[in-house]
Residue frames as qw, qx, qy, qz and C-alpha x, y, z in Angstrom:
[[0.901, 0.231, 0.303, -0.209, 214.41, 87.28, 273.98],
 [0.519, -0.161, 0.717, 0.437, 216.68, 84.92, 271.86],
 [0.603, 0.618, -0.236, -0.445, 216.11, 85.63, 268.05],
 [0.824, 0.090, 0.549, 0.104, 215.60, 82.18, 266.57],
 [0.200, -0.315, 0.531, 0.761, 217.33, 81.98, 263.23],
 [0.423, 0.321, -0.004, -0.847, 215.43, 83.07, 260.40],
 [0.444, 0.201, -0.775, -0.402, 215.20, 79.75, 258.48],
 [0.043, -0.163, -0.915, 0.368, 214.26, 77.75, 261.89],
 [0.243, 0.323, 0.322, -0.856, 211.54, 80.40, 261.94],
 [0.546, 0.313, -0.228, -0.743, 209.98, 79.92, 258.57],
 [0.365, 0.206, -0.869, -0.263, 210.12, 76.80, 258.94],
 [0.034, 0.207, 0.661, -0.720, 208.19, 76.78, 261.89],
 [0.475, 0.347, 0.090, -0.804, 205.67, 79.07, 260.17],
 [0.444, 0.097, -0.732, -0.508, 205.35, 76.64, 257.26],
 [0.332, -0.082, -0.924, 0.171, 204.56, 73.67, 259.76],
 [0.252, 0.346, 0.557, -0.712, 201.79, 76.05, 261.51],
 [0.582, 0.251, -0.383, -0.672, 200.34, 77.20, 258.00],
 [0.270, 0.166, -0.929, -0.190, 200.55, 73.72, 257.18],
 [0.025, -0.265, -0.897, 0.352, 198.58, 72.18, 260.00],
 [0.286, 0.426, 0.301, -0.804, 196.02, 74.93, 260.31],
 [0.437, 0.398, -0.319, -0.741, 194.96, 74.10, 256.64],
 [0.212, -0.019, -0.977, 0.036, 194.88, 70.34, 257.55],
 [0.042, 0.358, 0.803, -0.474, 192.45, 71.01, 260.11],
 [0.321, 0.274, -0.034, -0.906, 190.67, 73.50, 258.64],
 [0.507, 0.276, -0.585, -0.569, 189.85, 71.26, 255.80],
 [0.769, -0.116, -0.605, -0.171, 189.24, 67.65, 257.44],
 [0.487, -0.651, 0.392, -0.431, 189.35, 68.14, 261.38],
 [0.808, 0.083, -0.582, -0.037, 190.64, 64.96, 262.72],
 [0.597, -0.796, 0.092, 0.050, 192.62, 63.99, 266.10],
 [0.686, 0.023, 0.203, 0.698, 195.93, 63.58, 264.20],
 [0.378, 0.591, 0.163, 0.694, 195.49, 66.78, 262.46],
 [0.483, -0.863, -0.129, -0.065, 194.26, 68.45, 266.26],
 [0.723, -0.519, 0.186, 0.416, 197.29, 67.43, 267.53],
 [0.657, 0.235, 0.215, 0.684, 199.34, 68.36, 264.92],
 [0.009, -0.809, -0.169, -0.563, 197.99, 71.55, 264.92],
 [0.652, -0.757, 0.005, 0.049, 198.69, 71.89, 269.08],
 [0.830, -0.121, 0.150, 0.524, 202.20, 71.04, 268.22],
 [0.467, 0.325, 0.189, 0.801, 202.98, 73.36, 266.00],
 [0.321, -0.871, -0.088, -0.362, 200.87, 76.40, 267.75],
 [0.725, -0.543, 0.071, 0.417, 203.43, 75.03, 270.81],
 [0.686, -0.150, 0.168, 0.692, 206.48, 75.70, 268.74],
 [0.134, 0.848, 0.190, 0.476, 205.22, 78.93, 267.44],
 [0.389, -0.876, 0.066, -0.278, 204.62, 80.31, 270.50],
 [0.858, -0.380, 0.068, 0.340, 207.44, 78.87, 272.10],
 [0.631, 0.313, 0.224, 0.674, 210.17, 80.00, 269.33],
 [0.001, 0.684, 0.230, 0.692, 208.60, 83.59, 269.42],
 [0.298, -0.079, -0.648, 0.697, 208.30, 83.61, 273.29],
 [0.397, -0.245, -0.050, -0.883, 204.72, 84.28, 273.10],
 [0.353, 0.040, 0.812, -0.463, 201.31, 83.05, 275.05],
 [0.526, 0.476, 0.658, -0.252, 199.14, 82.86, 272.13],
 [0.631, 0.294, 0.546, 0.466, 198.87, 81.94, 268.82],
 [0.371, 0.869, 0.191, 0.264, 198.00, 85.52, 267.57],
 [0.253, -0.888, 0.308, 0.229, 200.68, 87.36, 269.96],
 [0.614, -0.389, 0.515, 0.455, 203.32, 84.72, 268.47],
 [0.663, 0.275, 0.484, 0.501, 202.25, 85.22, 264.86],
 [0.192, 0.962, -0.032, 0.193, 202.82, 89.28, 265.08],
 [0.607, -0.515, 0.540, 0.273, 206.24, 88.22, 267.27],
 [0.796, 0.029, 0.533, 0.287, 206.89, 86.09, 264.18],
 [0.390, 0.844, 0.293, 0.222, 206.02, 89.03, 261.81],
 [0.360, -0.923, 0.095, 0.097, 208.07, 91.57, 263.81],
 [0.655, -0.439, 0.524, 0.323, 211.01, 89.13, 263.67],
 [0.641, 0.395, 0.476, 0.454, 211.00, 88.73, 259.71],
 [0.095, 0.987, 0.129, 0.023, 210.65, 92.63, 259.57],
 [0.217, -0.898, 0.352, 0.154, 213.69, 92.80, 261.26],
 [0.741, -0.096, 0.543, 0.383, 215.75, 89.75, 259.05],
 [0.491, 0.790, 0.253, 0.267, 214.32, 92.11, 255.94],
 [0.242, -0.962, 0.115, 0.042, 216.00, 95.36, 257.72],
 [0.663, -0.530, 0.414, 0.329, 219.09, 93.70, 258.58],
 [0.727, 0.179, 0.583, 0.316, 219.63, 92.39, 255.26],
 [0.259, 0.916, 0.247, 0.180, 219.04, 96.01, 253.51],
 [0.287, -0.925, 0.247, 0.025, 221.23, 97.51, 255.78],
 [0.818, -0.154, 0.478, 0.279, 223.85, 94.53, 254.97],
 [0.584, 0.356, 0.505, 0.526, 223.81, 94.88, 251.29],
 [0.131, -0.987, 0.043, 0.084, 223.55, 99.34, 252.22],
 [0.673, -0.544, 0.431, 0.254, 226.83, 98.64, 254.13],
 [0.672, 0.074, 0.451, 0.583, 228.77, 96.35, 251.02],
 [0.291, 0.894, 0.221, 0.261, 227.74, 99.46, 248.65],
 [0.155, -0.955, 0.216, -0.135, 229.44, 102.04, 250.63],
 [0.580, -0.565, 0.508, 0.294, 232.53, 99.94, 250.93],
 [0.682, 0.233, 0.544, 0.431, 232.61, 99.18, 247.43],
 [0.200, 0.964, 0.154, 0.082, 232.47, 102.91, 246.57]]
């Protein structure tokens, strides 16, 4: 799988949160759809079939942007020693 970049991603997540709390609160057929949309680009981004596989995919992926980044600023340390 392609690792989306990490900003595209949270942005992504915002725009699901987002919807889901539209609909939650005042169902509508604008807010349906909106919600479909963004469940699409979850799962799509994350290369999952469903909305719960794509938001532990999505989790997974931020795990590893945290990792990286530790291991990044690990890394400058030991060269700066």
């Amino acid at each position: 799988m392609i690792m989306p970049a990490e900003k595209e991603l949270r942005a992504v997540l915002a725009r699901f949160a987002q919807a889901r709390i539209e609909h939650d609160v005042l169902p509508t057929g604008r807010t349906s759809r909106a919600l479909e949309d963004a469940t699409y680009t979850l799962c799509v981004i994350t290369g999952s079939r469903t909305v719960e596989q794509a938001l532990r995919a999505a989790d997974a992926l931020l795990d590893r942007y945290t990792e990286r980044r530790a291991g990044l600023r690990r890394g400058d340390e030991t060269l700066a020693a």
